[in-house]
N, C-alpha and C positions, 0 to 999 in steps of 0.2 A: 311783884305779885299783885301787890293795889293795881297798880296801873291794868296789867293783863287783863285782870278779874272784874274792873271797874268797883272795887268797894270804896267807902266812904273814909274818910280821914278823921277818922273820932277815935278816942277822947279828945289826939293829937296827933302830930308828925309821926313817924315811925323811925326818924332817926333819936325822938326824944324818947320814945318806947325803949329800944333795943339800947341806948345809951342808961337808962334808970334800972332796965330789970330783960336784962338777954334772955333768960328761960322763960321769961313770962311771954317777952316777943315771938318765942322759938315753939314752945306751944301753943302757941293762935296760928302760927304758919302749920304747923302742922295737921291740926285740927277742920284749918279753912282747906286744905288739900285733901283730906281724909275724908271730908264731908263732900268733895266733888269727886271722888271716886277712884283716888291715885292710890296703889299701894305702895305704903314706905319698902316691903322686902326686895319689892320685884328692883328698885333703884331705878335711875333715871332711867336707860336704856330699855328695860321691861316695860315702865308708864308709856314711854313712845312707844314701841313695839302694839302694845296692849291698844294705845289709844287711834294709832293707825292701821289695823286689823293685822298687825302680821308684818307690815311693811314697814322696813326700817330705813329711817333717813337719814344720809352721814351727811353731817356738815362739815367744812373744808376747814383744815387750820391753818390761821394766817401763820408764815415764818416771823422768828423770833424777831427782826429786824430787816428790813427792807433796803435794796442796795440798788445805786442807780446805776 
């Protein structure tokens, strides 16, 4: 989500964030989403839906394992 969003990397990494304190991690993601206009009810497929007018995108699922 940094990456996507381009935010900064303060205080620290965010594998040291979510490793000292998950909920605290877990509420700055939620909060940094809520504040760009995602709704937690609608779940993933509603935010896309919503974010692409209407128009829903399936992406394809790789198989479990690959056979030559």
């Amino acid at each position: 989500m940094r990456h996507q969003y381009m935010l900064a990397n303060e205080p620290c990494h965010d594998c040291i964030i979510h490793w000292c304190c998950e909920p605290c991690a877990l509420c700055e993601e939620y909060r940094e989403l809520r504040n760009r206009g995602f709704d937690m009810y609608l779940g993933w497929n509603g935010n896309m839906a919503r974010q692409n007018h209407g128009v829903v995108v399936i992406t394809p699922i790789a198989p479990a394992e690959m056979k030559r």
